[in-house]
N, C-alpha and C positions, 0 to 999 in steps of 0.2 A: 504494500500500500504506500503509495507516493502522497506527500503532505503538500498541497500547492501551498504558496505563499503568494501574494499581491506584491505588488513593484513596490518599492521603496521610493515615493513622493521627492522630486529634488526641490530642495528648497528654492526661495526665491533670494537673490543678491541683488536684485535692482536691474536700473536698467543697463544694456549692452551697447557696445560700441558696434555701429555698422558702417559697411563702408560707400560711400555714396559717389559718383559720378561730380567728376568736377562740373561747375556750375550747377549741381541738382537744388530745389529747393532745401531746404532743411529747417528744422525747428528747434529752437534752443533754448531748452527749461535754465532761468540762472538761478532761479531763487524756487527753495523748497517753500513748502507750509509750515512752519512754527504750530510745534505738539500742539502747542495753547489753543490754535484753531481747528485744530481737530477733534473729532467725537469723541476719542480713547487718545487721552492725555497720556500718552506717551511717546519714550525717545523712538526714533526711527532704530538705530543699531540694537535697542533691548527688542523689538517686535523683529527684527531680521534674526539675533538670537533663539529665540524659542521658536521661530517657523524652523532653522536648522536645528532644533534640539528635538522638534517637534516629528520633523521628517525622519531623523537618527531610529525612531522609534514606530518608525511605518504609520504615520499620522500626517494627515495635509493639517497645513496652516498657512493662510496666503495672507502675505503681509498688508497688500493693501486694503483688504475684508477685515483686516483686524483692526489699521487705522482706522476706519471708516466706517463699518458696523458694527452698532453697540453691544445688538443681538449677538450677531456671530461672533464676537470677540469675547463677551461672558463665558459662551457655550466653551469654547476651544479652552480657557483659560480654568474651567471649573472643571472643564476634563481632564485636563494635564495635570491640575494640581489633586486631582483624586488617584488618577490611573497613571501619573508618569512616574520615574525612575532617575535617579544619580538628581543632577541640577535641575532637573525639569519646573517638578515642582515648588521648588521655591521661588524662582527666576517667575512662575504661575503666580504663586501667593503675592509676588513683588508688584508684579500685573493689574491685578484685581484691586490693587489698593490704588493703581493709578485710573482705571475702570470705575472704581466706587466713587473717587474726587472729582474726574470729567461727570459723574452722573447728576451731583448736585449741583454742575455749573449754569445757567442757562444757554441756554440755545443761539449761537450767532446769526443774526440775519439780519 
């Protein structure tokens, strides 16, 4: 009896360098969003951490679903910190406390 296993999820690192035709259009992000205005108050390199700690562990975590939705950022964060292994969960518990502070902030618009 053979045990399949599922693929191991690669994390995400941001975005890639491509290489473009001289003269092609192009587009140039210079300035990120500041945590502050985002929905989950947190650093970008802590949520690139746990999607690769998260993957480590045959588990999707996509970073910008974490910056960005509340929902699925609890869900992923309440998971790991129940079911993960070595640093997972604490780097989880670190999470949730930045999760619980963006929750009581009001809404920018």
């Amino acid at each position: 009896m053979t045990r399949h296993r599922r693929p191991i999820p690669l994390p995400s690192f941001g975005p890639r360098r491509i290489r473009c035709h001289e003269g092609a259009a192009r587009l140039v992000v210079d300035e990120r969003v500041p945590s502050q205005e985002r929905p989950v108050q947190a650093e970008l390199h802590l949520l690139e951490r746990f999607s690769a700690l998260m993957a480590g562990q045959g588990w999707p975590a996509h970073v910008s679903r974490l910056a960005y939705d509340r929902i699925y950022a609890g869900e992923r964060f309440g998971f790991a910190k129940r079911v993960g292994r070595g640093e997972l969960p604490g780097l989880a518990e670190q999470l949730i406390q930045c999760w619980r502070a963006s929750r009581s902030q009001p809404a920018q618009g």
